[in-house]
C-alpha positions, 0 to 999 in steps of 0.5 A: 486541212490535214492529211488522213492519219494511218494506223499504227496496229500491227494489221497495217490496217489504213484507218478509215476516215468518215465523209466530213473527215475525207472532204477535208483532206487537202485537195479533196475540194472538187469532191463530195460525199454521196450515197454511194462513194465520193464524187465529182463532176468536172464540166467539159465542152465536148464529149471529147474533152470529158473522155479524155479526162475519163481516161486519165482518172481510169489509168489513175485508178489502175495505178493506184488498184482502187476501183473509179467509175466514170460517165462520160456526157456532152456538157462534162464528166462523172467521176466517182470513188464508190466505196464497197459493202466491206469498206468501212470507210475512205483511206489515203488512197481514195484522196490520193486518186481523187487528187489524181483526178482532180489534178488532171482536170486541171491540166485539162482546164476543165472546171469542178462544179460540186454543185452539180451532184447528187445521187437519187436511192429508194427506200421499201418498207416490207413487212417480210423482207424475205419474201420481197427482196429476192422478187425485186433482185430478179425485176432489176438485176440487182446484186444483194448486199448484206441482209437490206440492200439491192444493188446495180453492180454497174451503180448506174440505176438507183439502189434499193436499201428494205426496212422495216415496216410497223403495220401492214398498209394494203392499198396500191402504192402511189409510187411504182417502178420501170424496168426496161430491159431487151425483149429476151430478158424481160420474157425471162424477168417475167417468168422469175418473177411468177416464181419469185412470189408475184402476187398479181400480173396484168400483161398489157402487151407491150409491157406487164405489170407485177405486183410482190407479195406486199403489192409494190409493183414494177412495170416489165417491158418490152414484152413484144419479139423485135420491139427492142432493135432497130431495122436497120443493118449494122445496129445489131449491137444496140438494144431500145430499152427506152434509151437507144443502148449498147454495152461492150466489155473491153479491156482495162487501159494500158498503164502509161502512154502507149494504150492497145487498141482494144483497150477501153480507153481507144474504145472510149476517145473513139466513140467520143468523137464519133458522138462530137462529129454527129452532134449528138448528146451520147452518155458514154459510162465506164465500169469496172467488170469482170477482172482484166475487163471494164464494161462501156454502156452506150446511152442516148437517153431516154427517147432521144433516139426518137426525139432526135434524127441521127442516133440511128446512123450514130449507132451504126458508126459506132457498131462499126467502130467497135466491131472493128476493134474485136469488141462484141457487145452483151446485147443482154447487159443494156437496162434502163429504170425509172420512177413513177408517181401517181398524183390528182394534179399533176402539175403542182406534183410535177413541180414539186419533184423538178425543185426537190429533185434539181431536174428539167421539165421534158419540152414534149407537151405530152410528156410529164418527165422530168429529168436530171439535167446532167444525164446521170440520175434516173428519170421520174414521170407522173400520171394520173389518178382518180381523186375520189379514190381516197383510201389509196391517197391518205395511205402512206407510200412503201416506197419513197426516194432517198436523194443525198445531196452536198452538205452545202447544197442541201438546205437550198435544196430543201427551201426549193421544195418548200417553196414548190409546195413541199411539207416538212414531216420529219426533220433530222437537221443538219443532215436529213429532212423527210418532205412530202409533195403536195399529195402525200409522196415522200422524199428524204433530202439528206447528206452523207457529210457530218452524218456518223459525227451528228449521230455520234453526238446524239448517242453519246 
């Protein structure tokens, strides 16, 4: 292990390192490399614990100027380094704060499991680029990033990078997404979307479903006025996007030990115990925003809320709590997304997507979600098709998912898919292997870990 050499150019320009490269810093142990930056994952007996090591790694980041995102949940914490569109790569000071962080897990006595971590992104093959990447910019909320990426600026739902596509291929997708967001936004979505070269929209009442210039489509909802609050007074802040959500802009922790009491770190250890107190599993996620402000989303999780007693009552303390602290929450701010995937048997895809994904099987009987384990990556669900409908399954997706995974969690995580009836359709080893489900869908189970090395050595 070494430290990252700097450069000596006049610029004083710290020379960037690859993924392999800041893995081997000393002291990055706890730490790989994703899609979307470093991360770690620290395991935690109570939201309380995890908040606290939350707040600690957030201050670090202050300190050190580098922006750290946190995701505070029951069994742990989330913590990432996201590297930005203009970074070319890690520096010093991103292994300097993850040490930071790593160092106050410790203190804490909270242990690292990097097995724990991956990151869930999606590929959209277009054949004209420009006429589907600004549709899907206004049915997400996305930011565009360079010519090819969108991107959740809050790095809470999966990105989308677009490529090119060699022959046109007509038929409906076999993988559609969810986008949920509060009643007012998505009337608003719905009707940029007609001007943003919807090809086709079937409303459903509650939701509707629009289609882009290529046919790829995304479910819009709730459609229906109230159908996204709760009744009941002092839970006005919260929206029901599928999750039970609320999102404060709060201000940036206080550097040292005294903090205010409007920071985000009093607002965070607050709500933390509130969600201890309640017993109740609560996602509690902090995002740099605006300058001076770190945005707090507030997340159930998908249908807990309803599966649940007692996420109504917890929201209420919670509205009282904030509004208590002057916070106001952006009641337009709460989105939720999710995959879907049609299949003729829906058990043996389900299957093959819990293995390849490292999910949990939803235990609601009618229900076929499948969800990660540690609340952090998006859910997927399947529903059925018609199996004489054999055009659409012989056709290749436009959609696929991306998972980027730890280098040495990837080859298992291949052999479980294998082993659920996956098929191997494009392998790239050591860093990527493209596998099919048992019905054609395809997912690329990758790693950022080696990747510019391998690709060097293959050009060179």
């Amino acid at each position: 292990m070494s430290e990252i050499p700097t450069s000596t150019e006049s610029t004083n320009t710290p020379q960037t390192l690859s993924a392999k490269q800041f893995q081997e810093v000393s002291g990055t142990e706890h730490w790989r490399v994703l899609g979307a930056g470093a991360a770690a994952w620290f395991s935690a007996a109570s939201h309380g614990a995890g908040a606290e090591l939350a707040v600690r790694a957030v201050d670090a980041a202050a300190e050190s100027g580098r922006a750290l995102e946190t995701s505070i949940r029951s069994l742990g914490v989330h913590v990432r380094l996201p590297l930005g569109p203009t970074d070319g790569g890690f520096t010093q000071e991103h292994a300097d704060l993850a040490r930071a962080v790593s160092a106050a897990a410790e203190e804490l006595g909270l242990e690292a499991d990097p097995a724990a971590l991956q990151d869930v992104q999606l590929t959209m093959d277009t054949m004209d680029q420009a006429a589907v990447l600004p549709f899907w910019e206004a049915a997400l909320g996305y930011d565009p990033v360079g010519d090819e990426d969108l991107l959740d600026r809050f790095h809470r739902h999966p990105p989308i990078w677009f490529q090119d596509q060699d022959a046109p291929r007509p038929l409906r997708n076999r993988v559609h997404l969810d986008s949920v967001m509060p009643q007012k936004v998505a009337t608003e979505t719905l009707a940029a979307l007609r001007e943003r070269g919807a090809s086709s929209v079937a409303e459903h009442g509650y939701y509707a479903t629009v289609a882009d210039a290529e046919g790829n489509e995304v479910d819009v909802l709730p459609l229906p006025e109230g159908s996204d609050r709760w009744e009941r007074p002092g839970t006005e802040d919260w929206r029901l996007v599928f999750s039970a959500m609320a999102c404060y802009p709060v201000g940036t922790v206080v550097q040292g030990t005294g903090r205010s009491t409007g920071s985000a770190a009093a607002f965070v250890q607050a709500v933390a115990a509130l969600a201890d107190e309640a017993g109740l599993p609560l996602g509690i996620d902090v995002r740099p925003a605006a300058a001076g402000q770190s945005l707090v989303v507030l997340d159930s999780g998908k249908d807990r809320w309803e599966m649940t007693e007692g996420y109504e009552a917890l929201a209420a303390r919670v509205q009282e709590t904030a509004r208590g602290m002057g916070l106001t929450a952006d009641v337009a701010a709460p989105r939720f997304v999710q995959i879907g995937i049609d299949a003729v048997d829906l058990p043996a895809v389900r299957e093959f997507w819990r293995a390849a994904l490292g999910y949990e099987e939803d235990p609601r009987a009618h229900v076929t979600d499948i969800v990660d384990p540690h609340q952090v990556n998006v859910p997927l669900f399947l529903q059925g098709m018609d199996a004489g409908d054999e055009a659409r399954r012989a056709q290749r997706n436009r959609i696929h998912v991306d998972l980027f995974l730890p280098h040495d969690q990837l080859r298992a995580r291949l052999e479980a898919a294998l082993a659920a009836g996956g098929t191997v359709v494009r392998d790239a080893g050591p860093i990527s292997w493209t596998v099919t489900d048992p019905e054609g869908n395809e997912i690329d189970l990758t790693t950022a870990y080696g990747r510019e090395e391998h690709w060097a050595a293959q050009q060179g």
